[in-house]
Chimera marker file (.cmm) of the C-alpha trace (Angstrom):
<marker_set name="trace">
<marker id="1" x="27.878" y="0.792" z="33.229" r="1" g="1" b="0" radius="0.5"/>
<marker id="2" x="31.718" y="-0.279" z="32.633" r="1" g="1" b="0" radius="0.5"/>
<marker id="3" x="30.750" y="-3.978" z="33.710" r="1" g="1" b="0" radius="0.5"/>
<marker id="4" x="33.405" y="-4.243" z="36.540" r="1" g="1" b="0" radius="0.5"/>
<marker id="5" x="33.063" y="-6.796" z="39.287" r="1" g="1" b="0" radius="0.5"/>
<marker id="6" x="34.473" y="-6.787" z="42.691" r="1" g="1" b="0" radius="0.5"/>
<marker id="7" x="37.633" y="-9.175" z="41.380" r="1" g="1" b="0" radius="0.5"/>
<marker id="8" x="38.464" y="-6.090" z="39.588" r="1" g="1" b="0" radius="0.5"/>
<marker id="9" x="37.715" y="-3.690" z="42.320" r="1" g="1" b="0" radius="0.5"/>
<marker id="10" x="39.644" y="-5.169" z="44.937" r="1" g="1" b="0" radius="0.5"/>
<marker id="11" x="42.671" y="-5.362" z="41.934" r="1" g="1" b="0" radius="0.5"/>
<marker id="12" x="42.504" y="-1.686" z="41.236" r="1" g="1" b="0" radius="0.5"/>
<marker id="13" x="41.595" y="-0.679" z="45.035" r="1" g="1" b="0" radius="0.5"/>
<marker id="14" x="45.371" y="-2.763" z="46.093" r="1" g="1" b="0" radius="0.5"/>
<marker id="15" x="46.900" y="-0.964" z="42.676" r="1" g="1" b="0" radius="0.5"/>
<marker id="16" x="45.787" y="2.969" z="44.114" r="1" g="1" b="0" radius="0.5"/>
<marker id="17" x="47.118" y="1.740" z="47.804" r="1" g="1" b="0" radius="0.5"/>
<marker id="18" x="50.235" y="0.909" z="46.676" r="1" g="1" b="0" radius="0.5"/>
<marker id="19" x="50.365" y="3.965" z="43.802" r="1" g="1" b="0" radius="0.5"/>
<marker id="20" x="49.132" y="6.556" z="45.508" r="1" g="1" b="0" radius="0.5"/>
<marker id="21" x="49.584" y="5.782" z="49.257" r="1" g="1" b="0" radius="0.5"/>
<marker id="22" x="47.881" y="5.149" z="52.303" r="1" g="1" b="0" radius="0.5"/>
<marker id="23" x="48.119" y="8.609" z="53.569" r="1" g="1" b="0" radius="0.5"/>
<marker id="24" x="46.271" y="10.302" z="50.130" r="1" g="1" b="0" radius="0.5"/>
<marker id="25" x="44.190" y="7.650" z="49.437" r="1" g="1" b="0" radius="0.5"/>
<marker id="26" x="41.037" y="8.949" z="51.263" r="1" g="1" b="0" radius="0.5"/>
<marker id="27" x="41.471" y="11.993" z="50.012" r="1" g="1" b="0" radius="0.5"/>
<marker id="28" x="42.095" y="10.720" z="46.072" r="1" g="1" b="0" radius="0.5"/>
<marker id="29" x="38.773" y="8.637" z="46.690" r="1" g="1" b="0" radius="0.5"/>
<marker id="30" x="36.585" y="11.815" z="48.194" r="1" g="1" b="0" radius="0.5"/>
<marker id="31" x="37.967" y="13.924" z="45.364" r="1" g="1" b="0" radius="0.5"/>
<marker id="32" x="36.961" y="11.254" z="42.603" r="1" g="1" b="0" radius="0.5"/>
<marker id="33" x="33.708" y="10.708" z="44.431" r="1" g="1" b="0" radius="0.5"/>
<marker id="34" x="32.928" y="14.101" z="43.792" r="1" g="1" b="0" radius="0.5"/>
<marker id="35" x="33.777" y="13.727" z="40.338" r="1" g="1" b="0" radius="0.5"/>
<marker id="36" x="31.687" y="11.000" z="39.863" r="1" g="1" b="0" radius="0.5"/>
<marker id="37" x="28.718" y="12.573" z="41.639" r="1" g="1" b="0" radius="0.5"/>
<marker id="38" x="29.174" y="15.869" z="39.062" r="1" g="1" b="0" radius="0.5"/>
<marker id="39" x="28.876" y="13.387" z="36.041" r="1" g="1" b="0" radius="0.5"/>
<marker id="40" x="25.841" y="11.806" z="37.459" r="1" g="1" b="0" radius="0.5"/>
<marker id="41" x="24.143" y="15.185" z="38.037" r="1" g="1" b="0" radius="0.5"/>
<marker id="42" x="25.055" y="16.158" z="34.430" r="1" g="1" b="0" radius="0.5"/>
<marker id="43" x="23.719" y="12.753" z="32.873" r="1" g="1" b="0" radius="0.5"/>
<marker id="44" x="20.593" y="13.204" z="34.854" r="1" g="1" b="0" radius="0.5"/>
<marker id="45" x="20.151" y="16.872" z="33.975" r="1" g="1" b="0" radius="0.5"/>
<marker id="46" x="20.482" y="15.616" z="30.168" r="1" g="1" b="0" radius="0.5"/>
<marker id="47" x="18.170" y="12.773" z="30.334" r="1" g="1" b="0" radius="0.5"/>
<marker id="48" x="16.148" y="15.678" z="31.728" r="1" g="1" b="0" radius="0.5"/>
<marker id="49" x="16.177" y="17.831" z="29.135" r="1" g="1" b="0" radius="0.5"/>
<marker id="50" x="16.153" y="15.225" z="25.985" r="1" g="1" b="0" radius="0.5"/>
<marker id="51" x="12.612" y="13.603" z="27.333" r="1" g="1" b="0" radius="0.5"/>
<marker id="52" x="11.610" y="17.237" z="28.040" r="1" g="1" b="0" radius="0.5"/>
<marker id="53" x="12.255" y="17.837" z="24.440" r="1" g="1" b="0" radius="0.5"/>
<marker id="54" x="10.597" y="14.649" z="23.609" r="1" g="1" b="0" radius="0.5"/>
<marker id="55" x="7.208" y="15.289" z="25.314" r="1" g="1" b="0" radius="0.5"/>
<marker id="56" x="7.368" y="19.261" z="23.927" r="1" g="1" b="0" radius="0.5"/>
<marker id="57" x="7.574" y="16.984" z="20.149" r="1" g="1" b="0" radius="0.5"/>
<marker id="58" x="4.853" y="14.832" z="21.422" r="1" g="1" b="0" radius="0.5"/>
<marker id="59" x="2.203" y="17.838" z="22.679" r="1" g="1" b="0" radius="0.5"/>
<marker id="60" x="3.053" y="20.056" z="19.179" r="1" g="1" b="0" radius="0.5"/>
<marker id="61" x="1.968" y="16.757" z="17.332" r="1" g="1" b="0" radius="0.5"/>
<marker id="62" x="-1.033" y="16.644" z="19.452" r="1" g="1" b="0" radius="0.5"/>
<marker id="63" x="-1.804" y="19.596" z="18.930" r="1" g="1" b="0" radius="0.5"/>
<marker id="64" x="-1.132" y="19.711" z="15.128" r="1" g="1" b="0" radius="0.5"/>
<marker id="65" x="-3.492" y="16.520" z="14.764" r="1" g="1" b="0" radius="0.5"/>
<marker id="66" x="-5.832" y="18.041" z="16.776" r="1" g="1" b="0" radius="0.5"/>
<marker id="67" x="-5.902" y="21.274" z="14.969" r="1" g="1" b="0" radius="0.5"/>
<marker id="68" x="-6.821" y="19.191" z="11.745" r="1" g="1" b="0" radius="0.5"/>
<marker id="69" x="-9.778" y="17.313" z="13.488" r="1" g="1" b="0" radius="0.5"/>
<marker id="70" x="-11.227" y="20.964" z="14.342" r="1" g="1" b="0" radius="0.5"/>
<marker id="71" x="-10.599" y="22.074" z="10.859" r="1" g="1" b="0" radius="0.5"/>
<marker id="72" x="-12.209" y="18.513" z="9.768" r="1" g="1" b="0" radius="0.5"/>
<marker id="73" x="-15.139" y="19.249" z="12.205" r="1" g="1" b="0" radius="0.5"/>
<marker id="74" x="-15.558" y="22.725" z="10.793" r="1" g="1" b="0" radius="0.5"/>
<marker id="75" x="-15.633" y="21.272" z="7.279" r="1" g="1" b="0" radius="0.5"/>
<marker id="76" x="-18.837" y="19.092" z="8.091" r="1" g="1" b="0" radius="0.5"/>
<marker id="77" x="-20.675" y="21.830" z="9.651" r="1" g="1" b="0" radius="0.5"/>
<marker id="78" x="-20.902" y="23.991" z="6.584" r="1" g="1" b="0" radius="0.5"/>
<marker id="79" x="-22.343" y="20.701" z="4.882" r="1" g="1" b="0" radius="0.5"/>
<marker id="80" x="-25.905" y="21.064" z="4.163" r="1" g="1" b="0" radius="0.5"/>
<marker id="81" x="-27.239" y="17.577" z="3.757" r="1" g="1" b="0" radius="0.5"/>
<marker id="82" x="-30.856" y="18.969" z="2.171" r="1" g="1" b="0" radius="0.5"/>
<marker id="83" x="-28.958" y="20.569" z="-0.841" r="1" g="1" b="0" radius="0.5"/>
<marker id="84" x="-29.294" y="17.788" z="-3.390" r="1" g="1" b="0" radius="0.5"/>
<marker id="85" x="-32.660" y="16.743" z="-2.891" r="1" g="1" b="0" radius="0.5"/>
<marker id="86" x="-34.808" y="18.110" z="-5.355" r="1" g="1" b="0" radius="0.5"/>
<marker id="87" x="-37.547" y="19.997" z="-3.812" r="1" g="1" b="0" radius="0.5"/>
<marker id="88" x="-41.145" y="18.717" z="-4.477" r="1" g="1" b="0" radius="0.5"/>
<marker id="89" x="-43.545" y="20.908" z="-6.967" r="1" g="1" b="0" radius="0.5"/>
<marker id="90" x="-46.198" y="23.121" z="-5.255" r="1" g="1" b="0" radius="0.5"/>
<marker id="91" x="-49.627" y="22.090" z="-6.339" r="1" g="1" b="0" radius="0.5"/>
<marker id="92" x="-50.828" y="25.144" z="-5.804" r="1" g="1" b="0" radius="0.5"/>
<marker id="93" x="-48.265" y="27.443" z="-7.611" r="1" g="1" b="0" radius="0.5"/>
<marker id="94" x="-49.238" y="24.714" z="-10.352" r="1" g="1" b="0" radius="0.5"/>
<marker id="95" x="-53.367" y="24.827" z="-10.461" r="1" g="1" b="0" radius="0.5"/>
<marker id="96" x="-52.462" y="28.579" z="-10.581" r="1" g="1" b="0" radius="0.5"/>
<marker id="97" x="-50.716" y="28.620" z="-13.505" r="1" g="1" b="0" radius="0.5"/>
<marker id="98" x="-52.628" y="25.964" z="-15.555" r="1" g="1" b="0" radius="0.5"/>
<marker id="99" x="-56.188" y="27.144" z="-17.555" r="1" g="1" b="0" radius="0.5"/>
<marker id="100" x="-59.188" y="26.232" z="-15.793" r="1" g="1" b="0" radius="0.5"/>
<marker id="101" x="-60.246" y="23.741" z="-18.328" r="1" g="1" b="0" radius="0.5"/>
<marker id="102" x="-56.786" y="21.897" z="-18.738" r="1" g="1" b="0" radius="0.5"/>
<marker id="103" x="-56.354" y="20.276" z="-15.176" r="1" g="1" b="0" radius="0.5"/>
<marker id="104" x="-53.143" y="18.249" z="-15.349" r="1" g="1" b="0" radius="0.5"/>
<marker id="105" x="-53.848" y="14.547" z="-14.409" r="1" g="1" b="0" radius="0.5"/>
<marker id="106" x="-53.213" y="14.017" z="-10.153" r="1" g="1" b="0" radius="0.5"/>
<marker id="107" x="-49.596" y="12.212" z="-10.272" r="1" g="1" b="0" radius="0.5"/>
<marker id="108" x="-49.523" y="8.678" z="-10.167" r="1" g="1" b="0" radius="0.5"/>
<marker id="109" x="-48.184" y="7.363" z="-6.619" r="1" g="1" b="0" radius="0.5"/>
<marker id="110" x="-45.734" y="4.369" z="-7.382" r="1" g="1" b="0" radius="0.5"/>
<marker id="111" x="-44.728" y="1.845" z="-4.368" r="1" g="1" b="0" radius="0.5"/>
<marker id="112" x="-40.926" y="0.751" z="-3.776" r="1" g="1" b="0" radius="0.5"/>
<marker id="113" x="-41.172" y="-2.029" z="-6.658" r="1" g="1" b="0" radius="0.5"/>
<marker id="114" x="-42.152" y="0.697" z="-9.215" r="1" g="1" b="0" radius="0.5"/>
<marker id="115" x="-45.489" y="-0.327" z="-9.619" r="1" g="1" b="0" radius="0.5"/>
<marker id="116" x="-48.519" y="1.856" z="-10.003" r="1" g="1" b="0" radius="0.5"/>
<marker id="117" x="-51.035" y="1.333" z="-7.219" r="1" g="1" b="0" radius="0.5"/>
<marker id="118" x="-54.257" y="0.450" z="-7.416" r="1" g="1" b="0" radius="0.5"/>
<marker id="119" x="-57.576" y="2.572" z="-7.015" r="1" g="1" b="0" radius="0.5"/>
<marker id="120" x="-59.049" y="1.208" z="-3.851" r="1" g="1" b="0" radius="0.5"/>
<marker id="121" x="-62.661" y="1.801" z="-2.947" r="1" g="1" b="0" radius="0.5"/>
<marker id="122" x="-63.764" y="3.379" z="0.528" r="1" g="1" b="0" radius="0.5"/>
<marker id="123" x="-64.927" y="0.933" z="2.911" r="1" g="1" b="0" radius="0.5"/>
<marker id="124" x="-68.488" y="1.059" z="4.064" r="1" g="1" b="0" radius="0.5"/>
<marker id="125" x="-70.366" y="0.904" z="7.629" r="1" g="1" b="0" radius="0.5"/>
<marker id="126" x="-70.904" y="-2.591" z="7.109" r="1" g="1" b="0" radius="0.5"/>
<marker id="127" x="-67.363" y="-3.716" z="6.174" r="1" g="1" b="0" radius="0.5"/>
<marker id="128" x="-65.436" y="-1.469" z="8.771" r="1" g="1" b="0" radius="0.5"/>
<marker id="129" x="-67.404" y="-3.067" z="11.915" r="1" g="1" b="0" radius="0.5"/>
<marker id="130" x="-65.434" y="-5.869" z="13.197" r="1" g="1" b="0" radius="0.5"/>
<marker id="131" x="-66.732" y="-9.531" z="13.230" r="1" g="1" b="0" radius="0.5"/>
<marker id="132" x="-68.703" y="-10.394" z="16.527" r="1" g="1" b="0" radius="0.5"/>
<marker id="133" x="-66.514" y="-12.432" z="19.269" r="1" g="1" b="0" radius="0.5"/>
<marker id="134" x="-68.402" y="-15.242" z="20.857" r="1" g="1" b="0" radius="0.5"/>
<marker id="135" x="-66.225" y="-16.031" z="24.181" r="1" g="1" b="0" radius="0.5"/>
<marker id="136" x="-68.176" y="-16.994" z="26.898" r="1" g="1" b="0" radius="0.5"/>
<marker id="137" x="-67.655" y="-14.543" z="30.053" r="1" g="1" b="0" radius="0.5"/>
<marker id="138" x="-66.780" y="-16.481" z="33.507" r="1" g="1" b="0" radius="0.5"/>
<marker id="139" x="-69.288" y="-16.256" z="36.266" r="1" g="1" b="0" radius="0.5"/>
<marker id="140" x="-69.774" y="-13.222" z="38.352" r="1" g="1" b="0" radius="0.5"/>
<marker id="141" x="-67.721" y="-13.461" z="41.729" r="1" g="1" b="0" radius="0.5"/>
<marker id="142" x="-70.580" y="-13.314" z="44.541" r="1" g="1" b="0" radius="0.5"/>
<marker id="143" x="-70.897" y="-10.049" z="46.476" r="1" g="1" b="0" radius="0.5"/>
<marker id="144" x="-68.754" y="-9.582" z="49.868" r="1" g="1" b="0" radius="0.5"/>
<marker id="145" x="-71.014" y="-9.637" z="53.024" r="1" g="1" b="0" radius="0.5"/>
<marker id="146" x="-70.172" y="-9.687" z="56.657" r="1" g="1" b="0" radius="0.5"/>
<marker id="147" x="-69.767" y="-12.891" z="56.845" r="1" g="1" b="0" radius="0.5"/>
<marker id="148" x="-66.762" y="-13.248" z="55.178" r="1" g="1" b="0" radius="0.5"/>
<marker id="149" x="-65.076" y="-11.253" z="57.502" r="1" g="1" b="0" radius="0.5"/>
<marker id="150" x="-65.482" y="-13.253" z="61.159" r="1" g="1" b="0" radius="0.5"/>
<marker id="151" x="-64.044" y="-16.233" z="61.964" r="1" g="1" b="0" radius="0.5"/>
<marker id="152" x="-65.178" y="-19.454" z="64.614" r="1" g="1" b="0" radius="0.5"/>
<marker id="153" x="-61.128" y="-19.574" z="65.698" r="1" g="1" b="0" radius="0.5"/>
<marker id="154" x="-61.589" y="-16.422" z="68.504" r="1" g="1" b="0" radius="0.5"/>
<marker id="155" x="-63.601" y="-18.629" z="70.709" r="1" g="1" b="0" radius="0.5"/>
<marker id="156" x="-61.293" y="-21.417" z="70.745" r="1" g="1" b="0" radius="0.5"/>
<marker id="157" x="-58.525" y="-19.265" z="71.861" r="1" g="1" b="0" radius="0.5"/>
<marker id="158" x="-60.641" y="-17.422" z="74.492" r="1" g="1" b="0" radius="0.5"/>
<marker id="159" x="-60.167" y="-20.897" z="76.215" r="1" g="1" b="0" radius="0.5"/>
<marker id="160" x="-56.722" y="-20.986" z="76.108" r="1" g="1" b="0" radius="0.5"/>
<marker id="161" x="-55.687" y="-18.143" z="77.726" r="1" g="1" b="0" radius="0.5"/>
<marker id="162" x="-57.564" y="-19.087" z="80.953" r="1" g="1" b="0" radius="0.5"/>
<marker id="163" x="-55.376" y="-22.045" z="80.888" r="1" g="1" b="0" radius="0.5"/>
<marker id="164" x="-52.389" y="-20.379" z="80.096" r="1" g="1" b="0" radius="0.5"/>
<marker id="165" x="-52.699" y="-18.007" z="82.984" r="1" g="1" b="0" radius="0.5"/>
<marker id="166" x="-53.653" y="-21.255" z="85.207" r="1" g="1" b="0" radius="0.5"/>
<marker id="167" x="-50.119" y="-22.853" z="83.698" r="1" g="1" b="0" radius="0.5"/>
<marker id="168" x="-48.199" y="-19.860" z="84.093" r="1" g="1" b="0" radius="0.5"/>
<marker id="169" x="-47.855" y="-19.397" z="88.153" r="1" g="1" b="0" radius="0.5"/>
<marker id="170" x="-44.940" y="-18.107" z="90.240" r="1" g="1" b="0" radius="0.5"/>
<link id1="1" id2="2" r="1" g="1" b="0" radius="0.2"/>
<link id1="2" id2="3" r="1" g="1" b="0" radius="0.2"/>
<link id1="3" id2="4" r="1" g="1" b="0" radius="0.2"/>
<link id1="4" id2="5" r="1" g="1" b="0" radius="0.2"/>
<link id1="5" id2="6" r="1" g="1" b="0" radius="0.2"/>
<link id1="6" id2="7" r="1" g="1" b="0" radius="0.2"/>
<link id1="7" id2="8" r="1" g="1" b="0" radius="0.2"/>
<link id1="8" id2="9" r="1" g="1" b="0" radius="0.2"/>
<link id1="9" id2="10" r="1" g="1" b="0" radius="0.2"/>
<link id1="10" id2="11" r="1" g="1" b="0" radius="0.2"/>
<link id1="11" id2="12" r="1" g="1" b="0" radius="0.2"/>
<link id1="12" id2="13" r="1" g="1" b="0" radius="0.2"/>
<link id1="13" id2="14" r="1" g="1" b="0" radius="0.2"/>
<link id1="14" id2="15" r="1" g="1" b="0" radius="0.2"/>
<link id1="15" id2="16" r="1" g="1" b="0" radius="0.2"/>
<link id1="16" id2="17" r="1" g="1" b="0" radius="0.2"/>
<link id1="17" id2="18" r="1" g="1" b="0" radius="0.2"/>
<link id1="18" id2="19" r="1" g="1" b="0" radius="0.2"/>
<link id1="19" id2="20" r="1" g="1" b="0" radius="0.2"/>
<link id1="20" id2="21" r="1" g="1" b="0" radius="0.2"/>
<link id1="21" id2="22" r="1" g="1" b="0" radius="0.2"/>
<link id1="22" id2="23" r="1" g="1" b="0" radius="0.2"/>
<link id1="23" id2="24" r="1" g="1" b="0" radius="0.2"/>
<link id1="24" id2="25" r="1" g="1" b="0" radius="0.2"/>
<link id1="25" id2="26" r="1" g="1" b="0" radius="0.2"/>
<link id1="26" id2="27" r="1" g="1" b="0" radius="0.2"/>
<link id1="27" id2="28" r="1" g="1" b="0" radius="0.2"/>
<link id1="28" id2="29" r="1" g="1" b="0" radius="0.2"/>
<link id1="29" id2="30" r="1" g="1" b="0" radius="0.2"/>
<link id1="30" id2="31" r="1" g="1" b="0" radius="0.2"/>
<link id1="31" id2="32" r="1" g="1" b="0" radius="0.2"/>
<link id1="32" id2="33" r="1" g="1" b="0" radius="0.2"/>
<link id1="33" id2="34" r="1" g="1" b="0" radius="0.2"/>
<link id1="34" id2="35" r="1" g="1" b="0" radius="0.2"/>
<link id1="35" id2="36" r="1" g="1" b="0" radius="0.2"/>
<link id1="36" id2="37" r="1" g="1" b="0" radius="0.2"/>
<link id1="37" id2="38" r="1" g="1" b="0" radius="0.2"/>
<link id1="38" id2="39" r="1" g="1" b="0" radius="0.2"/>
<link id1="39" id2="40" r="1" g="1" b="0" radius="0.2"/>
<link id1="40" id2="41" r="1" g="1" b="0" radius="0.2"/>
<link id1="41" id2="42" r="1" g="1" b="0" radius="0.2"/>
<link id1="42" id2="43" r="1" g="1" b="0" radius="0.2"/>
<link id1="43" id2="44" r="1" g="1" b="0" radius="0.2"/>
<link id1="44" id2="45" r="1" g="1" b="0" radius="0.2"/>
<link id1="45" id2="46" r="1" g="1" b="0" radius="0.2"/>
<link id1="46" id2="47" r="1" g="1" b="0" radius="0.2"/>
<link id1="47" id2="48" r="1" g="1" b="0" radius="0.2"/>
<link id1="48" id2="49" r="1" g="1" b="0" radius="0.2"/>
<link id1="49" id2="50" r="1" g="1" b="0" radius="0.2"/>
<link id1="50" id2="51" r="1" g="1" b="0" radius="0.2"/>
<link id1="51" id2="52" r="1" g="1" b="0" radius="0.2"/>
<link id1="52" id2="53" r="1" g="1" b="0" radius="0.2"/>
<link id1="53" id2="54" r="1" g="1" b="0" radius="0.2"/>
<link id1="54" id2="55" r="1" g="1" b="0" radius="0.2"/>
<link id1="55" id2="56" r="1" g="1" b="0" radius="0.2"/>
<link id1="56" id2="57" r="1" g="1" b="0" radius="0.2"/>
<link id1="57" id2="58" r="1" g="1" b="0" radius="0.2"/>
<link id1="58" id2="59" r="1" g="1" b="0" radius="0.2"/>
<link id1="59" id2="60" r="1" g="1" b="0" radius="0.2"/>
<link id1="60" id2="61" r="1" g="1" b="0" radius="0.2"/>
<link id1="61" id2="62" r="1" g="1" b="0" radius="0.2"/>
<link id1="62" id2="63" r="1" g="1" b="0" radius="0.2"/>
<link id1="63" id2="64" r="1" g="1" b="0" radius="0.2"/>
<link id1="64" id2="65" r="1" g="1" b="0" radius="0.2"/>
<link id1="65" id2="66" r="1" g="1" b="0" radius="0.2"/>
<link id1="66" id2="67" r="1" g="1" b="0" radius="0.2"/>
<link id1="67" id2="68" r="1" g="1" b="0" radius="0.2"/>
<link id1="68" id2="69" r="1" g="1" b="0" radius="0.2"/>
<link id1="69" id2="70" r="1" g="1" b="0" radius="0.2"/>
<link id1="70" id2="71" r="1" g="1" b="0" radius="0.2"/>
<link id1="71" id2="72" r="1" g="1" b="0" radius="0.2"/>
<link id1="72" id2="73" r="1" g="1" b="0" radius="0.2"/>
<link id1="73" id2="74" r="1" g="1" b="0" radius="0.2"/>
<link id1="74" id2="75" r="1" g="1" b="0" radius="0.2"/>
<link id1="75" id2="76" r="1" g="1" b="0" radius="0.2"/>
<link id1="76" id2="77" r="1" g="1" b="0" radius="0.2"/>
<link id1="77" id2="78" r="1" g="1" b="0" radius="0.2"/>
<link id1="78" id2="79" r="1" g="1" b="0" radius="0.2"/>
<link id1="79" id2="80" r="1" g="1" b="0" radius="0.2"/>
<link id1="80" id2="81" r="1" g="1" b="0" radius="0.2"/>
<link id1="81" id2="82" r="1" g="1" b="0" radius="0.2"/>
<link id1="82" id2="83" r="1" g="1" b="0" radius="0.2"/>
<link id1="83" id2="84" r="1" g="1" b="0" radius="0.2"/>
<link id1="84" id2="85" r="1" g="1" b="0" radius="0.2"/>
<link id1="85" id2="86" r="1" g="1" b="0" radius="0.2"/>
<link id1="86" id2="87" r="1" g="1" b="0" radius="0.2"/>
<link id1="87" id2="88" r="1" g="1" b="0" radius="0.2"/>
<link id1="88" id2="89" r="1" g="1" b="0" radius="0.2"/>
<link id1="89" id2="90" r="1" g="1" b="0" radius="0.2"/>
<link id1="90" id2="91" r="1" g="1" b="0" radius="0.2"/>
<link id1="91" id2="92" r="1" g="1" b="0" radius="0.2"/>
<link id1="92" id2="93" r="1" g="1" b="0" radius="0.2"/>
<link id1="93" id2="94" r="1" g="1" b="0" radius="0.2"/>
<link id1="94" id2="95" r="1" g="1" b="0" radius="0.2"/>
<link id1="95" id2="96" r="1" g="1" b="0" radius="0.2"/>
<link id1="96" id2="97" r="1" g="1" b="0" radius="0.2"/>
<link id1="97" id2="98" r="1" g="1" b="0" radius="0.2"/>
<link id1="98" id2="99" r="1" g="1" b="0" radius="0.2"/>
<link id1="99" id2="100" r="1" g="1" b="0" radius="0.2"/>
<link id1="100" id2="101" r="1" g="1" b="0" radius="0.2"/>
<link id1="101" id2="102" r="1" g="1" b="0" radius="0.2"/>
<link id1="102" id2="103" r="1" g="1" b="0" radius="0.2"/>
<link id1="103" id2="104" r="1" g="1" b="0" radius="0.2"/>
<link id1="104" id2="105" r="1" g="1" b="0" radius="0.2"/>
<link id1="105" id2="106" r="1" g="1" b="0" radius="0.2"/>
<link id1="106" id2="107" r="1" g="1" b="0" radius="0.2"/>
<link id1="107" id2="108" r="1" g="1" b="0" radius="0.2"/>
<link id1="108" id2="109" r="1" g="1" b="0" radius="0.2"/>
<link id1="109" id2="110" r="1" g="1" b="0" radius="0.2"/>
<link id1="110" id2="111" r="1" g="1" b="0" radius="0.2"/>
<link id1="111" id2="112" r="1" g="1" b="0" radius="0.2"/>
<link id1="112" id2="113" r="1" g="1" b="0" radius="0.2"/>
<link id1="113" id2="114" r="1" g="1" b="0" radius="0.2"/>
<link id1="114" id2="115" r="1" g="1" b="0" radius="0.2"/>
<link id1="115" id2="116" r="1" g="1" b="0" radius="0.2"/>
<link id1="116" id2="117" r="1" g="1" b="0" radius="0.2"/>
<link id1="117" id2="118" r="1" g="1" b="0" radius="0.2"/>
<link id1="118" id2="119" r="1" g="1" b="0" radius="0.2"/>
<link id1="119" id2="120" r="1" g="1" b="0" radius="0.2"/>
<link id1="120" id2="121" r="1" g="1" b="0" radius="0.2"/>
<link id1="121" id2="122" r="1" g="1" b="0" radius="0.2"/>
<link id1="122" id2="123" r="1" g="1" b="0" radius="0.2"/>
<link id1="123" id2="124" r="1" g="1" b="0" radius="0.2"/>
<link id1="124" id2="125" r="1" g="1" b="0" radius="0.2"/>
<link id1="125" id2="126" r="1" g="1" b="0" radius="0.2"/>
<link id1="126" id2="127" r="1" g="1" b="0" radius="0.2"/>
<link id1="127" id2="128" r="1" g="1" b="0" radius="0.2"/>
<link id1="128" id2="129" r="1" g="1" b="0" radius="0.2"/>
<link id1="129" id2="130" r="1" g="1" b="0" radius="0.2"/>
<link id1="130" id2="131" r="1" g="1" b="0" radius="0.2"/>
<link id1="131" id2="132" r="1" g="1" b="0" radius="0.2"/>
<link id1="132" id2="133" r="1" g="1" b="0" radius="0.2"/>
<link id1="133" id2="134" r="1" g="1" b="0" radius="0.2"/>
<link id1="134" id2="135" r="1" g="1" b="0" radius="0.2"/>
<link id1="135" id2="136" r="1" g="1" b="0" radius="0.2"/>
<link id1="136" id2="137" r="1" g="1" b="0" radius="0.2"/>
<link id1="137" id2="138" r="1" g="1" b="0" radius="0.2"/>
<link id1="138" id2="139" r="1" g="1" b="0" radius="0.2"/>
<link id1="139" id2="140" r="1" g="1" b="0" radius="0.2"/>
<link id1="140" id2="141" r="1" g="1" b="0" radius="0.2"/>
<link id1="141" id2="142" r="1" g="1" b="0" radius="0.2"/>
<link id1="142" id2="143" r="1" g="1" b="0" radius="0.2"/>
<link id1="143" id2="144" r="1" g="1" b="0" radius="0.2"/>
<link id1="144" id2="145" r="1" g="1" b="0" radius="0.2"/>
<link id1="145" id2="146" r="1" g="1" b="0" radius="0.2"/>
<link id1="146" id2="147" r="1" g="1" b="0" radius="0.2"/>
<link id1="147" id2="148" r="1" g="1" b="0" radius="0.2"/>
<link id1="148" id2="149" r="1" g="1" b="0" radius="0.2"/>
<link id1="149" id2="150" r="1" g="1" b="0" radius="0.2"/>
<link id1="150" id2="151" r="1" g="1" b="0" radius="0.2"/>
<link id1="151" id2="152" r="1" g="1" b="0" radius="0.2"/>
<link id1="152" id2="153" r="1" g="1" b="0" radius="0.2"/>
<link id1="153" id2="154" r="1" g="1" b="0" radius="0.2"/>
<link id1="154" id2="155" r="1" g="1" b="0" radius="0.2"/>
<link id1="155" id2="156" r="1" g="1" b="0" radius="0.2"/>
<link id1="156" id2="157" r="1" g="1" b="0" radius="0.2"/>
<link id1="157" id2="158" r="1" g="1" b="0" radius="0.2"/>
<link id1="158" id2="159" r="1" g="1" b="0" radius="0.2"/>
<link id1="159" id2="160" r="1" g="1" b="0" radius="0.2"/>
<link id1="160" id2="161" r="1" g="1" b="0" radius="0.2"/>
<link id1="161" id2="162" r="1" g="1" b="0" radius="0.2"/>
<link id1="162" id2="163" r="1" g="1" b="0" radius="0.2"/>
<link id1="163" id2="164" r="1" g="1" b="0" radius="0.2"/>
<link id1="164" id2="165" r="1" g="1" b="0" radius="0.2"/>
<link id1="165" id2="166" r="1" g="1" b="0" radius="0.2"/>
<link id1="166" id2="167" r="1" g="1" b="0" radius="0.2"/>
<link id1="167" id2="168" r="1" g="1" b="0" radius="0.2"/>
<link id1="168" id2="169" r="1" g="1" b="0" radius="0.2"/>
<link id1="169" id2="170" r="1" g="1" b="0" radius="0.2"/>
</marker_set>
């Protein structure tokens, strides 16, 4: 805080002895101890009270942006996004109001490029079958029978096990 170094300390520590006595001395430093501890309590207590102030300035901000984004929010709910689109006519509110002998022509369906499609004709029996496949089919797996099932193995090791009981004696 002041920057002084023990040089100095030990120069104003000899300056007080000789100033102010031996016999007062402890009491001089107890007294200014005290002191000292006051104006530490009081710094603290205002370093306190200034970021306490600080983060009261910080939450009203907070709250003052958020307080915005809710009004923001609020905003694009009332938005209806079907509003501008024109709304397609009813053909049948239209064949009502036209004479029978008048029909208006059926409206002409355009693709993305702006071009008018193309009558297309409605495919026959013949031309909606699909062409034949000619793969030829692997051979049929043979049926399972018993004889899959057993093995020749079991008789060889029904003659080990008389030889292992032979082997194996007390």
């Amino acid at each position: 805080m002041f920057d002084i170094g023990w040089g100095e300390l030990v120069v104003i520590g000899i300056v007080a002895l000789i100033a102010i006595g031996p016999k007062e001395l402890p009491t001089v430093l107890r007294t200014l101890g005290q002191y000292m501890a006051k104006i530490r309590r009081m710094s603290a207590e205002f370093q306190g009270q200034f970021q306490e102030a600080l983060r009261e300035a910080e939450v009203a901000e907070l709250k003052q942006q958020a307080e915005s984004l809710k009004s923001t929010v609020t905003d694009f709910a009332k938005i209806d996004p079907l509003a501008d689109t024109p709304k397609p006519p009813d053909p049948i509110a239209e064949t009502a109001a036209a004479p029978s002998g008048d029909a208006p022509p059926p409206p002409e369906v355009q693709t993305a490029a702006s071009e008018p499609v193309a009558e297309t004709t409605v495919p026959t029996a013949e031309a909606a079958s699909p062409p034949p496949i000619d793969v030829p089919l692997p051979e049929p797996v043979p049926p399972v029978t018993n004889a899959d099932f057993t093995s020749a193995e079991p008789a060889a090791a029904e003659t080990e096990e008389p030889q292992k009981r032979a082997g194996s004696g007390p």
